[in-house]
VMD Tcl script that draws the C-alpha trace (Angstrom):
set ca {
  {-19.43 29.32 11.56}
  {-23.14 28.75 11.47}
  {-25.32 31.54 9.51}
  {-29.04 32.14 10.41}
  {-32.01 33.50 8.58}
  {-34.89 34.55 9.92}
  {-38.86 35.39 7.38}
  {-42.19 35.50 9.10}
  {-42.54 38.52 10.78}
  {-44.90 40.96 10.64}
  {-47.55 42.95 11.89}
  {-50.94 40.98 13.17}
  {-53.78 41.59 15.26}
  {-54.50 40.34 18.47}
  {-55.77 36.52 18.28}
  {-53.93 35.91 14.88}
  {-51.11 33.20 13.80}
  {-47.62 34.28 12.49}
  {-45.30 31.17 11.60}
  {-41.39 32.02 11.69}
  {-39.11 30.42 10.16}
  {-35.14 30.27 10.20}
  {-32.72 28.63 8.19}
  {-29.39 27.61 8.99}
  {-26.28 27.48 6.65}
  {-22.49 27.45 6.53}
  {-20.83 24.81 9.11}
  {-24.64 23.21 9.79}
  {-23.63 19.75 11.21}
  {-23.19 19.11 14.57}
  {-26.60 21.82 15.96}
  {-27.12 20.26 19.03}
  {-29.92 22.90 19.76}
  {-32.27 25.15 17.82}
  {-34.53 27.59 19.07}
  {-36.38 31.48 19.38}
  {-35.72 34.07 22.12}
  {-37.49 37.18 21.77}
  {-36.45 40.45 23.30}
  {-39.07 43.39 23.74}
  {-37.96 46.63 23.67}
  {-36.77 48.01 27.39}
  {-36.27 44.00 28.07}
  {-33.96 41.83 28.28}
  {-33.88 38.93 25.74}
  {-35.84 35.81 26.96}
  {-35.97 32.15 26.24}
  {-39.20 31.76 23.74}
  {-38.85 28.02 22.95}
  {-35.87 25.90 22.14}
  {-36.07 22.36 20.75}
  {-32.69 19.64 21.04}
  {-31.62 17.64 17.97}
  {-33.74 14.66 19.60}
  {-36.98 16.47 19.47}
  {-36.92 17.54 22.50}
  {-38.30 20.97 23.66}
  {-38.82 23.76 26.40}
  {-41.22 26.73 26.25}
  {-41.35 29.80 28.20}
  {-44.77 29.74 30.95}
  {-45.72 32.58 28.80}
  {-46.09 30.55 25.46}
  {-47.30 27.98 26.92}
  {-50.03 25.86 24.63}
  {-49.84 28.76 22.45}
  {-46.75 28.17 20.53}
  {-45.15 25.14 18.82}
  {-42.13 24.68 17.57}
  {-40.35 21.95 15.47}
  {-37.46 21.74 13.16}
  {-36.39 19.62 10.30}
  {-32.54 18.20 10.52}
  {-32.70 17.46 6.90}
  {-33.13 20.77 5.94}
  {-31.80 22.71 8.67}
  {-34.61 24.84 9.73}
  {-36.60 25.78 12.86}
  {-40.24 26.91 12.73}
  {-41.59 28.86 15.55}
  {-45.78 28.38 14.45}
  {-47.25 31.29 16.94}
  {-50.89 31.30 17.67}
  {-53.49 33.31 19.72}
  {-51.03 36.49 19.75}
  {-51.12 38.97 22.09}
  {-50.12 41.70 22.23}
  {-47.55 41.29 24.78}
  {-45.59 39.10 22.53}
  {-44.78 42.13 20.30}
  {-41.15 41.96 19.86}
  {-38.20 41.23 17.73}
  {-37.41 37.37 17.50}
  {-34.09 36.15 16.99}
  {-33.28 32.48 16.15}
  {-30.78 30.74 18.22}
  {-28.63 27.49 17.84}
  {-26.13 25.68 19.92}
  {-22.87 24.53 17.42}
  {-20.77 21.70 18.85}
  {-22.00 21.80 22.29}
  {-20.31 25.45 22.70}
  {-20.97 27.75 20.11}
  {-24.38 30.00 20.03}
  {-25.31 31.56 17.19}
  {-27.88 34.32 16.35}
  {-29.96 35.53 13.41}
  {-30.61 38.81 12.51}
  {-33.58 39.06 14.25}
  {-37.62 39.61 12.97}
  {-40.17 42.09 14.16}
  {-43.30 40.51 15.20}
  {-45.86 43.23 16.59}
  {-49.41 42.70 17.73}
  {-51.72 45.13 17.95}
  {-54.53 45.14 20.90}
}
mol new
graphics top color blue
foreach p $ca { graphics top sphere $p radius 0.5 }
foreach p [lrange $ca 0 end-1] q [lrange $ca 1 end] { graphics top cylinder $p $q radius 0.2 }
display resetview
């Protein structure tokens, strides 16, 4: 079992940075894959950025030079740094991770909104 925790949301204005963070505990070895999906509400949750033990990562078109995000293995955490909001990223953000090559695991989920 792999717990998340998600801090950083908020409410911003359009053009702003937010920087979310999520912590992972309980059964942490082994995370072959951390990363944020977002789901706006009457969406369906999508892929925001996801980054693989190695370093790699993947972003969504949408996020595109906007976004960054990198983790530390050490300490078990994956920052999602978020800049130039808009306000079409307003949603809730949930942190994701991949346990054993099987397993996903979600957080609780944050609230970003960005007002126009």
């Amino acid at each position: 079992q792999v717990q998340l925790v998600e801090s950083g949301g908020g409410l911003v204005q359009a053009g702003d940075s937010l920087r979310l963070s999520c912590a992972a505990s309980g059964n942490r070895f082994s995370i072959n894959v951390r990363g944020w999906y977002r789901q706006a509400p009457g969406k369906q949750r999508e892929l925001v950025a996801l980054i693989s033990s190695g370093g790699s990562t993947n972003y969504a078109d949408s996020v595109k030079g906007r976004f960054t995000i990198s983790r530390d293995n050490a300490k078990n955490t994956v920052d999602l740094q978020m800049n130039s909001l808009k306000p079409e990223d307003t949603a809730i953000y949930y942190c994701y991770v991949r346990h054993l090559g099987v397993y996903d695991y979600w957080g609780q989920g944050t609230q970003v909104t960005v007002s126009s």
